[in-house]
C-alpha positions as CSV (number, residue, x, y, z in Angstrom):
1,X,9.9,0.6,-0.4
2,X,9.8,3.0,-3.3
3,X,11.1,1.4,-6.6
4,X,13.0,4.2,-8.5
5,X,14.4,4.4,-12.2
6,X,16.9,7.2,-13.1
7,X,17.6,7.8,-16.6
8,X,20.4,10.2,-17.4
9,X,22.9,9.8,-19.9
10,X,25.3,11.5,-17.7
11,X,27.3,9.5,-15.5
12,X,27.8,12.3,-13.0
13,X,24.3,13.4,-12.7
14,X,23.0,9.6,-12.1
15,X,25.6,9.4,-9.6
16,X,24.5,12.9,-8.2
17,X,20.7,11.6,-8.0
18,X,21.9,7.9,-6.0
19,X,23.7,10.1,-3.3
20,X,20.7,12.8,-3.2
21,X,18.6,9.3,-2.7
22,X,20.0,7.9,-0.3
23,X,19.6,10.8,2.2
24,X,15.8,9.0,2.2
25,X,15.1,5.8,3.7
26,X,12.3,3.4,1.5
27,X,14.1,3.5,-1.5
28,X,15.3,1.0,-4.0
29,X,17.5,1.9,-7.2
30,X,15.5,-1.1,-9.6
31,X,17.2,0.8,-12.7
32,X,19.3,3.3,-13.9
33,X,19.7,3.8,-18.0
34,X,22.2,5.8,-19.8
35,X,19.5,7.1,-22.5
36,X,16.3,7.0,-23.6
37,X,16.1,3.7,-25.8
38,X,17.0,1.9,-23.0
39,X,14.7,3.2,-20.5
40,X,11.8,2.3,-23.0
41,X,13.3,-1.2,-23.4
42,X,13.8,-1.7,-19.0
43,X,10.4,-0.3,-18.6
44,X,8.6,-2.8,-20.4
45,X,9.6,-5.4,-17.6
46,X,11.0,-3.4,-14.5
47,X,7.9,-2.6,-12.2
48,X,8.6,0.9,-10.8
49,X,7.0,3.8,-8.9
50,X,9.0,6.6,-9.5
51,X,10.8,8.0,-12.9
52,X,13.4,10.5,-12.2
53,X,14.0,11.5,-16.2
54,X,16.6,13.7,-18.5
55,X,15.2,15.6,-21.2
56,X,18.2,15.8,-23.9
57,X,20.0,12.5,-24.4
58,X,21.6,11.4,-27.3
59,X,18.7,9.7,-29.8
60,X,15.5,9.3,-27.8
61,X,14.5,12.6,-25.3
62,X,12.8,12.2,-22.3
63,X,9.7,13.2,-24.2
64,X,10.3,10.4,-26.2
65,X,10.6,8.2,-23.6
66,X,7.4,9.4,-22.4
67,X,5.5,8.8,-25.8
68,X,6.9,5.3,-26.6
69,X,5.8,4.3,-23.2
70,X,2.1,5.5,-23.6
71,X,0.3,7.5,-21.1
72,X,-1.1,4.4,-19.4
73,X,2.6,3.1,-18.6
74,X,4.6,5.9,-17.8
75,X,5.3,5.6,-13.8
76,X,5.0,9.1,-12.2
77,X,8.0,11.5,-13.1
78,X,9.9,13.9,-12.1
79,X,12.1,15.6,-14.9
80,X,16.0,16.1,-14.3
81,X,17.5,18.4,-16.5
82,X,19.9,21.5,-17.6
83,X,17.7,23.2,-19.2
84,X,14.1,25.3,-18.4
85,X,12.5,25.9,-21.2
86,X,11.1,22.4,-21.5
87,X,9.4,22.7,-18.1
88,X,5.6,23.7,-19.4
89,X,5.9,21.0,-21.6
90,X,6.7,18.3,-18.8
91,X,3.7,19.8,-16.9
92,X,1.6,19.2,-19.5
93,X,2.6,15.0,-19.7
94,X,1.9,15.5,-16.0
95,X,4.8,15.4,-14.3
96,X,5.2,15.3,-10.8
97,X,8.0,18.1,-10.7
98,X,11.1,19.8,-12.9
99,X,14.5,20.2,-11.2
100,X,17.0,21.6,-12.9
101,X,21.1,20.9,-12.7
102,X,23.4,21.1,-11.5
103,X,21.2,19.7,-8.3
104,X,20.4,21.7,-5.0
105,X,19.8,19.4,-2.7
106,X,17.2,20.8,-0.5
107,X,15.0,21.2,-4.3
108,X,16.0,17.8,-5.1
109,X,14.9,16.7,-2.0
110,X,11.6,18.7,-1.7
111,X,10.9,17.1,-5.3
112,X,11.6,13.5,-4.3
113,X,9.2,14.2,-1.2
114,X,6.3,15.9,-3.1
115,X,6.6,12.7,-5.6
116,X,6.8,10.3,-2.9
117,X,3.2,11.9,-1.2
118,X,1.9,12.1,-4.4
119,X,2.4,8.3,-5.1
120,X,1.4,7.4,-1.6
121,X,-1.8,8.9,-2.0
122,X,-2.7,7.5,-4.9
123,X,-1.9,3.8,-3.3
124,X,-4.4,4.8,-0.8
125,X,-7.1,6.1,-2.6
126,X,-6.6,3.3,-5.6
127,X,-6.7,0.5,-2.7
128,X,-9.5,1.7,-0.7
129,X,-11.6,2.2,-3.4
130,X,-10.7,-1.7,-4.8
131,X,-10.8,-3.0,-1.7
132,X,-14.1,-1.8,-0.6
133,X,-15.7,-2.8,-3.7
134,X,-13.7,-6.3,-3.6
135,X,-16.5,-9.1,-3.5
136,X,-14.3,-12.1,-4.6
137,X,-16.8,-15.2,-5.3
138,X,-17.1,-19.0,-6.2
139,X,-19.9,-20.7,-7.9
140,X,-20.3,-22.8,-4.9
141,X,-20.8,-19.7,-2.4
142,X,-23.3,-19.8,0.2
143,X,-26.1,-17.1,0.1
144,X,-24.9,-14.4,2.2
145,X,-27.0,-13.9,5.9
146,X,-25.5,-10.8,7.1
147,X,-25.6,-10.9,11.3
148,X,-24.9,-7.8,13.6
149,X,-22.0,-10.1,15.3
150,X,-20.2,-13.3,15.7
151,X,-21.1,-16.0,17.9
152,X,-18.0,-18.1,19.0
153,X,-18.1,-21.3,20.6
154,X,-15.8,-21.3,23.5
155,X,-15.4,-24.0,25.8
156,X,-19.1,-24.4,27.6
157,X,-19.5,-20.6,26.6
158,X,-20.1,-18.2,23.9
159,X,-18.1,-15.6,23.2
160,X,-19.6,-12.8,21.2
161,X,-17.5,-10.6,19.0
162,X,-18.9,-7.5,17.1
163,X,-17.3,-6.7,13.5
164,X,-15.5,-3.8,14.2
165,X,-13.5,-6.0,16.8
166,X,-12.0,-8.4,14.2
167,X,-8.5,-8.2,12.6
168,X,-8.5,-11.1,10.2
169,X,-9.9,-14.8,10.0
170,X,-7.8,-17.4,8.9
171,X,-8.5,-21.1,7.6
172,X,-7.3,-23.8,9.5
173,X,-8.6,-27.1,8.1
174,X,-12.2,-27.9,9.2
175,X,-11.6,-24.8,11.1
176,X,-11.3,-21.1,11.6
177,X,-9.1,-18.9,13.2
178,X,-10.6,-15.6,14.2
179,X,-8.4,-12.8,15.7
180,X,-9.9,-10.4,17.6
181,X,-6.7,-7.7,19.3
182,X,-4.5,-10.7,19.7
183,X,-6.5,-12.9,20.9
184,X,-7.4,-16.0,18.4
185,X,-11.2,-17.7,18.8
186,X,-11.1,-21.5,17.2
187,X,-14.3,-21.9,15.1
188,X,-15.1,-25.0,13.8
189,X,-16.9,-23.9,10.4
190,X,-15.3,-23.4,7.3
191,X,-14.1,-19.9,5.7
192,X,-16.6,-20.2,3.0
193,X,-19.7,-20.7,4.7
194,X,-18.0,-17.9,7.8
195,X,-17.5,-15.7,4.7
196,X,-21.0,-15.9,3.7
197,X,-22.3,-14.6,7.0
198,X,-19.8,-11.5,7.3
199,X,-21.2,-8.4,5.9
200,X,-19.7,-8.2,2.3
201,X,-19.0,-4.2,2.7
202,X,-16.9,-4.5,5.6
203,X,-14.6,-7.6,5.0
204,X,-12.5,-9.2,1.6
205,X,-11.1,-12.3,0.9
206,X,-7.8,-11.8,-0.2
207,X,-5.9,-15.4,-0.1
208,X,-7.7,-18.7,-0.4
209,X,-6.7,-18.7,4.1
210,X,-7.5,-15.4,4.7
211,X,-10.1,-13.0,4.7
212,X,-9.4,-9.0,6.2
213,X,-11.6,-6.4,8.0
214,X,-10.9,-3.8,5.4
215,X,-10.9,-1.3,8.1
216,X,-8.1,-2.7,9.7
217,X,-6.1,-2.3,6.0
218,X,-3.4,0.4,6.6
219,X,-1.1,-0.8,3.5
220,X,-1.1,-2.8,0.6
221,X,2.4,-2.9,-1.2
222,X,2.7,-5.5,-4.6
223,X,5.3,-7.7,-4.6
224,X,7.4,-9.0,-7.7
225,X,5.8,-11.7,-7.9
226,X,2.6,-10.5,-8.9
227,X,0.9,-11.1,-5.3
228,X,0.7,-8.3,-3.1
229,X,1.1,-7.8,0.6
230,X,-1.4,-6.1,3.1
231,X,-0.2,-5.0,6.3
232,X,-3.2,-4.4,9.1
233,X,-3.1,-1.8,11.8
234,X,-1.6,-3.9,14.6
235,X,1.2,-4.6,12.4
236,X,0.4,-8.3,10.8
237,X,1.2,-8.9,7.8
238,X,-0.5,-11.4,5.2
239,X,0.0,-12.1,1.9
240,X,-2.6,-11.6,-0.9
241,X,-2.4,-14.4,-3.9
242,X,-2.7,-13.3,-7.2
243,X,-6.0,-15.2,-7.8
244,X,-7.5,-12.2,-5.3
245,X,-5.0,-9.6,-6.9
246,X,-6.4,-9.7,-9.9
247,X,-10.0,-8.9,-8.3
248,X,-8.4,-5.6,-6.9
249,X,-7.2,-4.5,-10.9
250,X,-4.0,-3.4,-9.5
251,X,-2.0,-0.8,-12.3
């Protein structure tokens, strides 16, 4: 879901931009303000992804808005306005894009789609670089003994189950659970000492339960709560707690 803030302080163009919006799926309306002193206030506490910004309103301009913020808090932007001479200037606080009004859709549109890859790419590259370098640890950790695979008990056999092959291992008391393409393998170790045999570059811990191949990550979306959410490729979803979230430096 895309977290969107308009700020407009025309009434008709902020209704303009909700019906342009919700031709597109994924997105949420978290704001809308009618000029730029509000926006500055909202933003200090409404988590959002995407700005869609006036330049000329009544006190504060969107430039202003821009500069009360700070570089390091201004969500990605696209400008909304009448007017086109301010449209090397919004390049130049990196904006995403400049539409001008009175809207055409297909522009608005292509806009809202080049801001919404733009932002998705960014996740991507943010996450897999945090979550490859992710190496949460205790001071009670077991020294690491990296092995080529896993050996699990099963029944009067033993199963062996490379890396690659692994989704995600969960705690179950004196237990683990590891799943392997649907399929679950009981273990009876615990996650810290499993953890400390699993090859540190290829698997995270993200919840105090769960621990993820990373290349089985194919999202991770933050949640309001300040934990976060990582979907793997076969669809599961598990949460990550903020003790681990705060590992990844999420901005």
């Amino acid at each position: 879901m895309l977290r969107v803030a308009i700020v407009d302080d025309e009434a008709h163009a902020r209704a303009a931009i909700r019906i342009l919006l919700g031709r597109r799926g994924g997105v949420e309306i978290v704001a809308e303000c009618r000029n730029g002193t509000e926006a500055v206030e909202v933003l200090q506490w409404v988590t959002v992804d995407l700005l869609l910004l006036d330049v000329q309103m009544p006190g504060l301009d969107g430039f202003g808005v821009i500069h009360a913020l700070g570089a390091d808090k201004v969500p990605p932007t696209v400008f909304v306005t009448a007017f086109d001479k301010y449209a090397l200037r919004a390049f130049e606080v990196e904006a995403i894009d400049y539409v001008l009004k009175p809207f055409d859709e297909a522009r608005f549109l292509a806009a809202f789609d080049r801001a919404r890859h733009r932002i998705d790419e960014r996740r991507s590259a943010q996450w897999a670089r945090r979550l490859l370098a992710a190496t949460p640890r205790s001071a009670g950790a077991v020294p690491a003994v990296p092995v080529p695979r896993l050996a699990v008990p099963t029944g009067n056999r033993i199963v062996f189950v490379n890396f690659d092959e692994i989704d995600w291992i969960q705690a179950a008391d004196q237990y683990v659970i590891v799943h392997v393409a649907g399929k679950e393998h009981l273990m009876r170790e615990s996650l810290q000492r499993l953890a400390a045999r699993l090859p540190r570059e290829r698997f995270a811990q993200i919840h105090r339960s769960h621990i993820v191949n990373l290349s089985k990550v194919k999202e991770v979306r933050r949640l309001g709560n300040g934990d976060a959410e990582i979907t793997l490729a076969g669809g599961r979803a598990l949460r990550m707690s903020r003790r681990y979230r705060h590992e990844f430096t999420i901005t």
